[in-house]
C-alpha positions, 0 to 999 in steps of 0.5 A: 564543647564549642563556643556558642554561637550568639544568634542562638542566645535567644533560643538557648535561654527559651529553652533553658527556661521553659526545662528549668533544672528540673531532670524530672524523674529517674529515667530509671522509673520509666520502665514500669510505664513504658511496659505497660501498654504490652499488658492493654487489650488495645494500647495507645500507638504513641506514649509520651513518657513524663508529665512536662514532656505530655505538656509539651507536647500537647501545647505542641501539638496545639499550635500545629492545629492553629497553624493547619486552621490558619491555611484551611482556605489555602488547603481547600482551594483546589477542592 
């Protein structure tokens, strides 16, 4: 263990609040899901395992949106 650095507390009590105490579910549970896509005529090229991390990602990946369409002019001024 180290002695957490300050300028961090922010950060470190998002975190701690965003995943709770919740572990979520026994990662031993995940193995039925994680072979599931080799039994699927066309499986999906990325699998996010866990109902909270699927949110997370997908607010994630929102914001990424938001941020490309706030720099669409930039992108598209040299044609």
């Amino acid at each position: 263990m180290t002695t957490s650095d300050p300028i961090y507390e922010t950060l470190r009590a998002r975190l701690a609040e965003m995943w709770g105490d919740d572990a979520g579910p026994d990662p031993s549970t995940a193995a039925d899901v994680v072979m599931k896509p080799a039994e699927l005529p066309d499986p999906p090229r990325r699998l996010i395992v866990g109902s909270r991390s699927f949110d997370i990602v997908q607010e994630t990946d929102r914001a990424r949106l938001e941020q490309y369409r706030a720099g669409k002019p930039l992108s598209r001024a040299l044609g």
